[in-house]
PLY file of the C-alpha trace (Angstrom):
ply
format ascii 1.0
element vertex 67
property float x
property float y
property float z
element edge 66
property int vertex1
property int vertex2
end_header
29.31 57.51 40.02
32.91 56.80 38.62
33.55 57.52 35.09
35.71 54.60 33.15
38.19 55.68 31.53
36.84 54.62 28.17
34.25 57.20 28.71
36.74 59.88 29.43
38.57 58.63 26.34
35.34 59.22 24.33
34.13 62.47 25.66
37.48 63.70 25.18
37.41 62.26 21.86
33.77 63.83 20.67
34.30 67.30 22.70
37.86 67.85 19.91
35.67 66.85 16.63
33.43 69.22 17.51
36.08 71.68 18.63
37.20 71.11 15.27
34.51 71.61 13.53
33.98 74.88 15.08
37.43 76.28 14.25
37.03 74.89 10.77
33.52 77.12 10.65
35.14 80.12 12.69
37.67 79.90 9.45
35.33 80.01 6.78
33.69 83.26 8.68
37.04 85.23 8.98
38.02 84.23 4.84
34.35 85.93 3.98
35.17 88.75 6.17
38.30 89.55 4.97
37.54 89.34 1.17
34.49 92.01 2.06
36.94 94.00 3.83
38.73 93.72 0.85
35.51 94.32 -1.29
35.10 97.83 0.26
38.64 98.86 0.23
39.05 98.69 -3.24
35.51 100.01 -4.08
36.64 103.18 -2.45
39.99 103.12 -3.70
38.17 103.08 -7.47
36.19 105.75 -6.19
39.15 107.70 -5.14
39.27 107.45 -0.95
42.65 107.45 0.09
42.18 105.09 2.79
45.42 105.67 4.61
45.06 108.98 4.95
41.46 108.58 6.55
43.17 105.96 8.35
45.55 108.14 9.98
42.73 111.00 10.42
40.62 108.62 12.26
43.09 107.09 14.26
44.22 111.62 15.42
40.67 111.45 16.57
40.87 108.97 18.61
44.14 109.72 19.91
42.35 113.40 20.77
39.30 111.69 22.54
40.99 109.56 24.32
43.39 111.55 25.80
0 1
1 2
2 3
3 4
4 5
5 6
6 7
7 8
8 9
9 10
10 11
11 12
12 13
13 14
14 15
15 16
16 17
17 18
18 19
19 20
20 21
21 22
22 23
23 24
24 25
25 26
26 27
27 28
28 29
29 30
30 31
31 32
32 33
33 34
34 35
35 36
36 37
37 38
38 39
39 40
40 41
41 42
42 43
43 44
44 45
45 46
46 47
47 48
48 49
49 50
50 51
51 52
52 53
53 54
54 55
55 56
56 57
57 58
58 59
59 60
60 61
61 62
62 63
63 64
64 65
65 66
């Protein structure tokens, strides 16, 4: 069975749009992510975590258990 080459044209066509679609989606779930990210950082900020120092603690730990 030979494909014509206005059927590759239209797969190729429909298989982006949707490829689209999903990066446009993939997007929107990052942009919620970050702004809860952002959410909890400054809750704990306001309730007085200083979040690069347990950043830096954290990452020591790992450093140790990893090693």
């Amino acid at each position: 069975m030979t494909i014509t080459q206005d059927e590759q044209i239209g797969f190729h066509k429909v298989s982006l749009n949707t490829l689209v679609k999903e990066r446009q989606e993939l997007v929107k779930i990052v942009s919620i992510t970050e702004q809860l990210i952002q959410a909890h950082l400054k809750a704990l900020k306001d309730l007085g975590v200083n979040i690069e120092a347990e950043s830096k603690k954290s990452q020591k730990l790992d450093d140790k258990i990893n090693l």
